[in-house]
Structures are given as structure tokens and as C-alpha cells.
NUMAR-228505 format. One record per residue: x, y, z of N, C-alpha, C in turn; residue number from 1; residue in three letters. Coordinates in nm, 3 decimals. Last residue first. Example, Ala and Ser with C-alpha at 12.3 -4.5 7.8 and 13.67 -1.06 7.14 Angstrom:
// NUMAR-228505
rec nX = 1.285	nY = -0.225	nZ = 0.708	caX = 1.367	caY = -0.106	caZ = 0.714	cX = 1.290	cY = 0.003	cZ = 0.787	k = 2	r = Ser
rec nX = 1.319	nY = -0.569	nZ = 0.780	caX = 1.230	caY = -0.450	caZ = 0.780	cX = 1.320	cY = -0.330	cZ = 0.780	k = 1	r = Ala
***
This chain:
// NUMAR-228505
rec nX = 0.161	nY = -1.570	nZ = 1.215	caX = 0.357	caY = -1.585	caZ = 1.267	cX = 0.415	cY = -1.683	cZ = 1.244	k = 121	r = Unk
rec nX = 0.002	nY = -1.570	nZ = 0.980	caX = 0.026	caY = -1.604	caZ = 1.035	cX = 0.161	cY = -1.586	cZ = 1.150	k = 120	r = Unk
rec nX = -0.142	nY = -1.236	nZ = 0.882	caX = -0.068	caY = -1.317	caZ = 0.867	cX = -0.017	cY = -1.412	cZ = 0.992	k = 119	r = Unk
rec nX = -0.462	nY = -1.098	nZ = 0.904	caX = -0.332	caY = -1.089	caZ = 0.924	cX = -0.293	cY = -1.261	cZ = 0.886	k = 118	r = Unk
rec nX = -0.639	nY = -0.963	nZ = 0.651	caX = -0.655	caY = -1.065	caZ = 0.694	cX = -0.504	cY = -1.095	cZ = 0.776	k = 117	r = Unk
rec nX = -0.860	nY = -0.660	nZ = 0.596	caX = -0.701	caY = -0.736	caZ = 0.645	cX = -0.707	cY = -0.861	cZ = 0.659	k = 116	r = Unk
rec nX = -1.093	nY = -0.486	nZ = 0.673	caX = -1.084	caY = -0.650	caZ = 0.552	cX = -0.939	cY = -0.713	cZ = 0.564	k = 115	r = Unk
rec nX = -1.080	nY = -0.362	nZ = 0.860	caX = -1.141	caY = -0.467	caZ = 0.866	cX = -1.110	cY = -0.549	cZ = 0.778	k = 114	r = Unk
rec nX = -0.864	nY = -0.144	nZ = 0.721	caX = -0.869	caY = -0.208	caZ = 0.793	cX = -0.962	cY = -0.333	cZ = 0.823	k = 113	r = Unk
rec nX = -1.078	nY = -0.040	nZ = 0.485	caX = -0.986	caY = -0.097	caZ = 0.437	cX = -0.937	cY = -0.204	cZ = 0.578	k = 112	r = Unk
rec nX = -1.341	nY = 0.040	nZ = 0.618	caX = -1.353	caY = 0.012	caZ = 0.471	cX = -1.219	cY = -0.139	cZ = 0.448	k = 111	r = Unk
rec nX = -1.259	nY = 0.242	nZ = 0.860	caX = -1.395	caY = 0.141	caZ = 0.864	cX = -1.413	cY = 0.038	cZ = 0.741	k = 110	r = Unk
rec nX = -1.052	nY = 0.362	nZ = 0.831	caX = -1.093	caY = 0.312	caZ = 0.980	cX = -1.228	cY = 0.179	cZ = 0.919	k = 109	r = Unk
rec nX = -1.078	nY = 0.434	nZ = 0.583	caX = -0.974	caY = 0.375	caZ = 0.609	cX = -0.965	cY = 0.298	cZ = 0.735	k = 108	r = Unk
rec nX = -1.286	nY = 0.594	nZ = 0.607	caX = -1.267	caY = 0.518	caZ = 0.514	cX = -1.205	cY = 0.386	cZ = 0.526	k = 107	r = Unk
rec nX = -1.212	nY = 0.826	nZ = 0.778	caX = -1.317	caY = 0.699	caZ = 0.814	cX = -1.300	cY = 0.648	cZ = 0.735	k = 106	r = Unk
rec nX = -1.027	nY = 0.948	nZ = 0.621	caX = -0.998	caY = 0.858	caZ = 0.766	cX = -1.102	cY = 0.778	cZ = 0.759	k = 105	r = Unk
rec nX = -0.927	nY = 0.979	nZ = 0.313	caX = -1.065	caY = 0.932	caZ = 0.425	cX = -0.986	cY = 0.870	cZ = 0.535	k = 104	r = Unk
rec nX = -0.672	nY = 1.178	nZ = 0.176	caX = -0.758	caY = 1.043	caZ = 0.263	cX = -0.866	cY = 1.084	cZ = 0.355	k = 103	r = Unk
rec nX = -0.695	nY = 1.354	nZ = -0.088	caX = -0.650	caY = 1.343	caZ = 0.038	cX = -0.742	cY = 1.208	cZ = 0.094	k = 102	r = Unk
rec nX = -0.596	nY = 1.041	nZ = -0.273	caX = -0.531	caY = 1.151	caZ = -0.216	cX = -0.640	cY = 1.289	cZ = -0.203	k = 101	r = Unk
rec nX = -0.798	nY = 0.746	nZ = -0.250	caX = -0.762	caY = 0.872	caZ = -0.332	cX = -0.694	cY = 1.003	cZ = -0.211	k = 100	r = Unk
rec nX = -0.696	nY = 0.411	nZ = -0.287	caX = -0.713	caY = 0.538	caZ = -0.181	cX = -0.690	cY = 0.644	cZ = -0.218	k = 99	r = Unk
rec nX = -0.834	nY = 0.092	nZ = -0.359	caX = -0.788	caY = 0.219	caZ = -0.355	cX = -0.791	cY = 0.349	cZ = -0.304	k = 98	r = Unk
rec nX = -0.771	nY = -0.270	nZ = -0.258	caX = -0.895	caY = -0.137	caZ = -0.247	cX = -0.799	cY = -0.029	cZ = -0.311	k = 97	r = Unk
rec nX = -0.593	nY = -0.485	nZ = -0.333	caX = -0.705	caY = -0.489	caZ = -0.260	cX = -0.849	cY = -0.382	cZ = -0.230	k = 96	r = Unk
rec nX = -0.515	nY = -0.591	nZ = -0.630	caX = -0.538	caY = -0.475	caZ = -0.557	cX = -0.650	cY = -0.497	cZ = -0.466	k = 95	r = Unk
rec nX = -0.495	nY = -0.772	nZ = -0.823	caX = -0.531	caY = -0.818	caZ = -0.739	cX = -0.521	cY = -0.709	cZ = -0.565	k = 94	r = Unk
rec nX = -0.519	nY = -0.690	nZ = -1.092	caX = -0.360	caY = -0.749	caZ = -1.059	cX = -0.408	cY = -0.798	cZ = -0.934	k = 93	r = Unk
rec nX = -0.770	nY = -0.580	nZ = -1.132	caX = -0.760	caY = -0.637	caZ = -1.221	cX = -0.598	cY = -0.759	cZ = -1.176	k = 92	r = Unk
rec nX = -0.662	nY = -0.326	nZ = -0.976	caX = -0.772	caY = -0.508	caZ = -0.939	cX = -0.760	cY = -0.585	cZ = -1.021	k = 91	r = Unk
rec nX = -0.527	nY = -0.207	nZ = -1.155	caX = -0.452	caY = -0.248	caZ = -1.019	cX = -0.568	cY = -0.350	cZ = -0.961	k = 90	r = Unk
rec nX = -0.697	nY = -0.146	nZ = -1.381	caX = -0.614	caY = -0.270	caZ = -1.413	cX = -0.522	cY = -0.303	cZ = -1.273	k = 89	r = Unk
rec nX = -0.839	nY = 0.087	nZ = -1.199	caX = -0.911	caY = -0.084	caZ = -1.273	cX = -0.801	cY = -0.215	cZ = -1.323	k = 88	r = Unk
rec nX = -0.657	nY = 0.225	nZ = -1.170	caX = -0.749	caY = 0.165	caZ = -1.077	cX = -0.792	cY = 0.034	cZ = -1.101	k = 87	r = Unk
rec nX = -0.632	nY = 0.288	nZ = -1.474	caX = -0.470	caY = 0.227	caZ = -1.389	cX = -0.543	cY = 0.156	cZ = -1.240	k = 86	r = Unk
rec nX = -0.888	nY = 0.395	nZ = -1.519	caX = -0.760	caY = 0.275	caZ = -1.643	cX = -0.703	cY = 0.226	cZ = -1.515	k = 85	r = Unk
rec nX = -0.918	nY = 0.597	nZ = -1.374	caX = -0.996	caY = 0.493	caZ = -1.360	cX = -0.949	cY = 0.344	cZ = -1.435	k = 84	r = Unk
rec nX = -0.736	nY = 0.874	nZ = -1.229	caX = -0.720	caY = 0.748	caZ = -1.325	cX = -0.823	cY = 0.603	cZ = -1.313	k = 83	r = Unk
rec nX = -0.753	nY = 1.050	nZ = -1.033	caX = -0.923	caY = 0.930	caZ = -1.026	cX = -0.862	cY = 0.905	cZ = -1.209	k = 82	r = Unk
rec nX = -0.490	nY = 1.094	nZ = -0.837	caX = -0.568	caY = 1.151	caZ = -0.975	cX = -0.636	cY = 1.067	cZ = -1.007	k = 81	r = Unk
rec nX = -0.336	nY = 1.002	nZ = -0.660	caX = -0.376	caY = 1.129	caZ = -0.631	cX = -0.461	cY = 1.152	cZ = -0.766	k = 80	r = Unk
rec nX = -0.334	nY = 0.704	nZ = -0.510	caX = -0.370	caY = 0.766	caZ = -0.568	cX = -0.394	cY = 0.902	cZ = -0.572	k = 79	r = Unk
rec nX = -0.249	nY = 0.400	nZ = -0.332	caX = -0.268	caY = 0.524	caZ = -0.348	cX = -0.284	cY = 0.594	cZ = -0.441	k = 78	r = Unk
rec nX = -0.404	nY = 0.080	nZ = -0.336	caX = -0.341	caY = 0.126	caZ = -0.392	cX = -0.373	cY = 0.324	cZ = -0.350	k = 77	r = Unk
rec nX = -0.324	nY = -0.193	nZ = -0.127	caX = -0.399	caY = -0.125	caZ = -0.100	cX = -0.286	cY = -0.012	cZ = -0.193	k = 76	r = Unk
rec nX = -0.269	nY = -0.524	nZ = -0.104	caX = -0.180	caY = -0.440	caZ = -0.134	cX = -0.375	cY = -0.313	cZ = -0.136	k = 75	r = Unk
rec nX = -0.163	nY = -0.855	nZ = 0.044	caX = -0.286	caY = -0.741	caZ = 0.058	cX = -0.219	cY = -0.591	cZ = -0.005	k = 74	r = Unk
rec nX = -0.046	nY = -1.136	nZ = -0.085	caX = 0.005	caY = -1.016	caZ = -0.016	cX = -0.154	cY = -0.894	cZ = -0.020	k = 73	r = Unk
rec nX = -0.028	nY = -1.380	nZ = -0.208	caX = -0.135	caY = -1.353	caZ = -0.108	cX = -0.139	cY = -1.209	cZ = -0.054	k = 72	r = Unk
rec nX = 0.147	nY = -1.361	nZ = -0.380	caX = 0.043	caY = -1.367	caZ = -0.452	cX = -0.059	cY = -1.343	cZ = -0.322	k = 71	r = Unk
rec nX = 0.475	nY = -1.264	nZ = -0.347	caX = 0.372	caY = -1.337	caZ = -0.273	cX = 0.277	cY = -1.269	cZ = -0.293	k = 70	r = Unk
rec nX = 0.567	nY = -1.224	nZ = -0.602	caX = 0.658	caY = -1.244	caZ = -0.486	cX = 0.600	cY = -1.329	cZ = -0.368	k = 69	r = Unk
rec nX = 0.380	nY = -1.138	nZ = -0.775	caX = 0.470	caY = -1.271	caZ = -0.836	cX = 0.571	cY = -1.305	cZ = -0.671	k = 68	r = Unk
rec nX = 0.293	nY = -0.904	nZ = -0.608	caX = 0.199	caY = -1.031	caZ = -0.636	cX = 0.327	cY = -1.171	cZ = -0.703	k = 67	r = Unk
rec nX = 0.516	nY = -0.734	nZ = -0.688	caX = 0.489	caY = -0.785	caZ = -0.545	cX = 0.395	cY = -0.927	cZ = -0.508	k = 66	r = Unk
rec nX = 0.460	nY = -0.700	nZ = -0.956	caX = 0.602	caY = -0.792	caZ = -0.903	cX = 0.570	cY = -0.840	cZ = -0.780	k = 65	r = Unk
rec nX = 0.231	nY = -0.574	nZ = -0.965	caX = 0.324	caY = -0.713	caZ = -1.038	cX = 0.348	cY = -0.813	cZ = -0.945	k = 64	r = Unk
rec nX = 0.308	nY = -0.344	nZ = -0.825	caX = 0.185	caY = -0.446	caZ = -0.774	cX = 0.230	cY = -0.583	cZ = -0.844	k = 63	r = Unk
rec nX = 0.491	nY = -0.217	nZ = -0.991	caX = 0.533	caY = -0.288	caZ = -0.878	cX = 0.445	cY = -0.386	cZ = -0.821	k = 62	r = Unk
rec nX = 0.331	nY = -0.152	nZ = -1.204	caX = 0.458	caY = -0.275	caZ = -1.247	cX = 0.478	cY = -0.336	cZ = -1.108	k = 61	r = Unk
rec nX = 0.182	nY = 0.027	nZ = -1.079	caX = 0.117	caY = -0.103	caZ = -1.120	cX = 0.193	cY = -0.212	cZ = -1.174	k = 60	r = Unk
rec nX = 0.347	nY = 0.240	nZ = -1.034	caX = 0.323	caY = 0.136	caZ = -0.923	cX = 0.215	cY = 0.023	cZ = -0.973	k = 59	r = Unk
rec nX = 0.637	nY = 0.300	nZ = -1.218	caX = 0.497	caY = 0.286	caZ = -1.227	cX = 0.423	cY = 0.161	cZ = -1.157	k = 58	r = Unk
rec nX = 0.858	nY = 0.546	nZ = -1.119	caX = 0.793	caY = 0.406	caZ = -1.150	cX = 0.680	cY = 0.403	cZ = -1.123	k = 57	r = Unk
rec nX = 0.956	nY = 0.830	nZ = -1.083	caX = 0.993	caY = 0.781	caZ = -1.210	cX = 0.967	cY = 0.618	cZ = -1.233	k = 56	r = Unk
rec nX = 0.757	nY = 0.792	nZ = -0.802	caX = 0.830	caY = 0.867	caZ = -0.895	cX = 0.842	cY = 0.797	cZ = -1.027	k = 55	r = Unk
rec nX = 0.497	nY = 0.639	nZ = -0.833	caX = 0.595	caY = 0.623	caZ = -0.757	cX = 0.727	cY = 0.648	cZ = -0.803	k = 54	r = Unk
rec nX = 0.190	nY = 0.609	nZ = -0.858	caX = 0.267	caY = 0.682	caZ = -0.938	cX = 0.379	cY = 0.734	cZ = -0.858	k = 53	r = Unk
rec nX = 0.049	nY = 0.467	nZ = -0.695	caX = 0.035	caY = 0.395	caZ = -0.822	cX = 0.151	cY = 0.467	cZ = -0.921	k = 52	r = Unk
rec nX = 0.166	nY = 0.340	nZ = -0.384	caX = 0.151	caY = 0.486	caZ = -0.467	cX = 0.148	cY = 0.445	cZ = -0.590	k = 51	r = Unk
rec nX = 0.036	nY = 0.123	nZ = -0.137	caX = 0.127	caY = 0.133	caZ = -0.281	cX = 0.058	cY = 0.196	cZ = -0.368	k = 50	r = Unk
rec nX = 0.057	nY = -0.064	nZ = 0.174	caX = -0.013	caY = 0.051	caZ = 0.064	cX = 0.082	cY = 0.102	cZ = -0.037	k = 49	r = Unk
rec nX = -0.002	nY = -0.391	nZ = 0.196	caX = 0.040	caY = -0.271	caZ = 0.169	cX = -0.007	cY = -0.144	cZ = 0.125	k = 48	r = Unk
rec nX = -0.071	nY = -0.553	nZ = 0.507	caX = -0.125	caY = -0.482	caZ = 0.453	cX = 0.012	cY = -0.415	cZ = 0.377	k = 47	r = Unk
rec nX = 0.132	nY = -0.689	nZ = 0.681	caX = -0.008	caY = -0.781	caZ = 0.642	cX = -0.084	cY = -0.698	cZ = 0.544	k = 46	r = Unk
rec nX = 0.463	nY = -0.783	nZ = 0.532	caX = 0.340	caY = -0.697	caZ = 0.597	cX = 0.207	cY = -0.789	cZ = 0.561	k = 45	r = Unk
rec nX = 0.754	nY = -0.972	nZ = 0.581	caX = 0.558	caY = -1.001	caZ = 0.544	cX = 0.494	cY = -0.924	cZ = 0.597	k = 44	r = Unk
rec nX = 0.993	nY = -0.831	nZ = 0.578	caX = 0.835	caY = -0.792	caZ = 0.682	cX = 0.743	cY = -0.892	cZ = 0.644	k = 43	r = Unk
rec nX = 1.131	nY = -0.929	nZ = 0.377	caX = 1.183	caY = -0.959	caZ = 0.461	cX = 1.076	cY = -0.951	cZ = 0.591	k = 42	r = Unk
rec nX = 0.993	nY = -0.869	nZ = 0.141	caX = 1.019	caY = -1.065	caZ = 0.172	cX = 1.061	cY = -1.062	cZ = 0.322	k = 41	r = Unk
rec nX = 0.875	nY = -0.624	nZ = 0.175	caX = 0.751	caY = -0.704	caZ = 0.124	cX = 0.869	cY = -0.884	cZ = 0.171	k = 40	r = Unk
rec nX = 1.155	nY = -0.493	nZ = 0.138	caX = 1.090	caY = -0.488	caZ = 0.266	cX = 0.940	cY = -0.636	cZ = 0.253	k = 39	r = Unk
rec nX = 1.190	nY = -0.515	nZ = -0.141	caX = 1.284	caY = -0.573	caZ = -0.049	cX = 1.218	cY = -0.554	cZ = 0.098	k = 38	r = Unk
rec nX = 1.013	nY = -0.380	nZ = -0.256	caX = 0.989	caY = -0.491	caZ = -0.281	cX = 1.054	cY = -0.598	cZ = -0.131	k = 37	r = Unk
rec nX = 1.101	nY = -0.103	nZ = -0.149	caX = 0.958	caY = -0.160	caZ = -0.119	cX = 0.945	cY = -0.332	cZ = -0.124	k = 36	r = Unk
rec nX = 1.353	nY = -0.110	nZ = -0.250	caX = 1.329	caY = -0.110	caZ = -0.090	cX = 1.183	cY = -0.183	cZ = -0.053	k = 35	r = Unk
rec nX = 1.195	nY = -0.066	nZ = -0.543	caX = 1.313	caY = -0.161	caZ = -0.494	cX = 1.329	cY = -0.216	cZ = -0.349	k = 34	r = Unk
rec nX = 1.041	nY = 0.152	nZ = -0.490	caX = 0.993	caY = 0.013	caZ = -0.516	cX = 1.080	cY = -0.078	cZ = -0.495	k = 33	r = Unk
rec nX = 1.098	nY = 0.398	nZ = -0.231	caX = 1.118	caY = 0.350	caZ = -0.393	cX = 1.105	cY = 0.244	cZ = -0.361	k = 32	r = Unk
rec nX = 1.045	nY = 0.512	nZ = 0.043	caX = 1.011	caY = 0.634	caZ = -0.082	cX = 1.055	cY = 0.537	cZ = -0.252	k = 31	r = Unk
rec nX = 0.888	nY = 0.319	nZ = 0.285	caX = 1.006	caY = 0.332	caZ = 0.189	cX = 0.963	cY = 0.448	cZ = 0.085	k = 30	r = Unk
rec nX = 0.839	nY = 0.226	nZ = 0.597	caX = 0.795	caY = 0.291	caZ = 0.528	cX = 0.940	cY = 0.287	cZ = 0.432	k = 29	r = Unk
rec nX = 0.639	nY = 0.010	nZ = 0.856	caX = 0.813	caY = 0.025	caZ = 0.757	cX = 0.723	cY = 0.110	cZ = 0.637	k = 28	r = Unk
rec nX = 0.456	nY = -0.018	nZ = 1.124	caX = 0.447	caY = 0.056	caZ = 1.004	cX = 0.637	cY = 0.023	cZ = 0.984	k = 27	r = Unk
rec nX = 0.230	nY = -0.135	nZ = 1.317	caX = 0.379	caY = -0.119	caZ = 1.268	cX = 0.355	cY = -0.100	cZ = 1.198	k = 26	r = Unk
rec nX = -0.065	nY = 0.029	nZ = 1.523	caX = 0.024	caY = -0.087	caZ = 1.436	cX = 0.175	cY = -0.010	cZ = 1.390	k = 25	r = Unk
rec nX = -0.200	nY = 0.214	nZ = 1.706	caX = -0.140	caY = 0.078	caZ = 1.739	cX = -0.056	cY = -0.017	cZ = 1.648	k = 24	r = Unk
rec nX = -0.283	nY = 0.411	nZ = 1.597	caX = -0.362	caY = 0.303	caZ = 1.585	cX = -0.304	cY = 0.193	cZ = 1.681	k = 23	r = Unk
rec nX = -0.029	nY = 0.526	nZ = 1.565	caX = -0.106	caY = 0.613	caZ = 1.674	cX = -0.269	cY = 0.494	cZ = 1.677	k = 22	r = Unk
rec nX = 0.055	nY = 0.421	nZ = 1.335	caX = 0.106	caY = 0.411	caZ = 1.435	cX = 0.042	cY = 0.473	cZ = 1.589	k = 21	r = Unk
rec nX = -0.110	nY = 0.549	nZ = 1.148	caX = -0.133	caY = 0.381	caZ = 1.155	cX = -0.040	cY = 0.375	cZ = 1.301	k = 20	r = Unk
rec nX = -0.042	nY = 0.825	nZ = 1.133	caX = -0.170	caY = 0.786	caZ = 1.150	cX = -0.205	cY = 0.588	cZ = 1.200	k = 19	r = Unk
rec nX = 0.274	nY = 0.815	nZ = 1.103	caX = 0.218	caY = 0.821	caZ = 1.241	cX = 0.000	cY = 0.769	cZ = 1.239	k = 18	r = Unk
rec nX = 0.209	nY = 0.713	nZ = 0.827	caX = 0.343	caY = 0.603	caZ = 0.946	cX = 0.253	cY = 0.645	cZ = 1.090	k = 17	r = Unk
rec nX = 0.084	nY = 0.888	nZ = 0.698	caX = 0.038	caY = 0.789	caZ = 0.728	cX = 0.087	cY = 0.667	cZ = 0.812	k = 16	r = Unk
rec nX = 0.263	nY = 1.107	nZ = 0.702	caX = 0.089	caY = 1.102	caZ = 0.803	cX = 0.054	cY = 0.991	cZ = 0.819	k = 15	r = Unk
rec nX = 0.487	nY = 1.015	nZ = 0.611	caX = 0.501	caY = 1.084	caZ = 0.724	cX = 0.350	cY = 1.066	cZ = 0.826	k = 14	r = Unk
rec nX = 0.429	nY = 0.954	nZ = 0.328	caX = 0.487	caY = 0.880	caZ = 0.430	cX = 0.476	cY = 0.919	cZ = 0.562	k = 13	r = Unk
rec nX = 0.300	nY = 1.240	nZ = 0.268	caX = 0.215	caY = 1.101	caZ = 0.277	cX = 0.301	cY = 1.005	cZ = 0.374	k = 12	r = Unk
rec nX = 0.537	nY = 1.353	nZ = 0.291	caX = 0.461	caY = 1.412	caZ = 0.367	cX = 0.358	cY = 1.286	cZ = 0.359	k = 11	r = Unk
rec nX = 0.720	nY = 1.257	nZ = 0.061	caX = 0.720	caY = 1.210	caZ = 0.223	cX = 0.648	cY = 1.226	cZ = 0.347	k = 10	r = Unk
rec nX = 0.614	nY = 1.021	nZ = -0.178	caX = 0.595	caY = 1.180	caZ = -0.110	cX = 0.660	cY = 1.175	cZ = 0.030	k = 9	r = Unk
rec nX = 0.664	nY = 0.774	nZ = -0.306	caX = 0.769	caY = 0.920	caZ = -0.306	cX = 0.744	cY = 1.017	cZ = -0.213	k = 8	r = Unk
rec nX = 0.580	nY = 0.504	nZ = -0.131	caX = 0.515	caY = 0.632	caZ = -0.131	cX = 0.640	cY = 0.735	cZ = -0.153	k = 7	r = Unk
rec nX = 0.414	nY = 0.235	nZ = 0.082	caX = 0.566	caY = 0.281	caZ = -0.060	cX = 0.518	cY = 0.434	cZ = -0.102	k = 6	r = Unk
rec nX = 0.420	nY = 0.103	nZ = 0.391	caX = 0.387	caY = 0.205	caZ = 0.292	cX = 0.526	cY = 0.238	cZ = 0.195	k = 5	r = Unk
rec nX = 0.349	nY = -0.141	nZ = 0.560	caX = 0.460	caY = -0.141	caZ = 0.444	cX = 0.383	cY = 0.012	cZ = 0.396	k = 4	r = Unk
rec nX = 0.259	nY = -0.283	nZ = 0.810	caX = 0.224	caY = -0.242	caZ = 0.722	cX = 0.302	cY = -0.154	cZ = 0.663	k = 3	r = Unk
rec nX = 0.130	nY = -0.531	nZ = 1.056	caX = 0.292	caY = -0.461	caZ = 1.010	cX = 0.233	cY = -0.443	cZ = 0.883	k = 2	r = Unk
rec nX = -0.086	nY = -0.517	nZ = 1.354	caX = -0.076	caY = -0.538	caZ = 1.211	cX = 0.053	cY = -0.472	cZ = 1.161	k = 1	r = Unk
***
């Protein structure tokens, strides 16, 4: 599976590149939405994950955009603060699940993975 993490932090970038990579999958990782977006045409990841509060941007503009880019895209939202507004309007955009900071492994092993749907080649 090729999976896109957007994420200012780097220490999140960091666990979660090797956590998905020690799975077996690809991982492209970016710290800003721009790169992010620009990785989303050139990877078709099959999964993203996307920091709702992505420094000085607001990752529910990016879910947007990423959906107006390709509407099929799987986006999986991060989170460090149980904002239930910004949760709700990221499904509301077509968010696939959300992930509160610190992570569930099992969660993530058992919840979010399975529901993937990969992409064709």
C-alpha cells in the first residue's frame, strides 16, 4: 500500500513513516499541504493521513482540495485535540476515519488498514 502522511510534526512523521514501513508499505511523507497536495497527483496514495492542524493551515481546507483533486482518494484525519466541529465537518468532506494523537496501534492495525481499498496500477 503507498501512503502519503502530511503532518508539521516531525516526530509524528517520523513514527509513523517507520511504523507503516516496518508493515511492509510505502510511505512519502511531507511537513506542508502544498507538497502534500503535489505528492496526492503524482503517488496516487492509497491511503492519506492528514493533520487537521497543519501549521499555519487548516487541514480541512486541504481535505477540500485533495477531494476536488481526486474525490476517490482515502484520507484518514490526525488529530491532537477531540475538536468534534472540525471531526465532523472532515466526514462531512469525505474523511475516511480519525486519529487522535497519541495513536492506537491496534486501532490502526485493525480499524483503519482493512478498510483501504487499494488502487488500481
Amino acid at each position: 500500500m503507498r501512503i502519503l502522511i502530511v503532518d508539521d510534526d516531525p516526530d509524528v512523521l517520523e513514527f509513523l513513516d517507520a511504523f507503516f514501513a516496518n508493515l511492509g508499505h510505502e510511505t512519502v511523507r511531507t511537513d506542508n499541504a502544498k507538497q502534500g497536495l503535489r505528492e496526492l497527483v503524482v503517488k496516487q496514495p492509497d491511503l492519506i493521513l492528514l493533520d487537521i492542524m497543519l501549521g499555519g493551515e487548516d487541514g480541512i481546507t486541504v481535505l477540500k482540495e485533495m477531494k476536488e483533486i481526486d474525490k476517490e482518494a482515502q484520507v484518514v484525519m490526525i488529530t491532537a485535540f477531540k475538536d468534534a466541529e472540525r471531526v465532523i465537518e472532515a466526514f462531512r468532506l469525505g474523511a475516511l476515519d480519525c486519529l487522535l494523537k497519541p495513536f492506537n496501534i491496534d486501532y490502526i492495525i485493525n480499524n483503519i488498514i482493512p478498510k483501504i481499498k487499494l488502487r488500481q496500477p
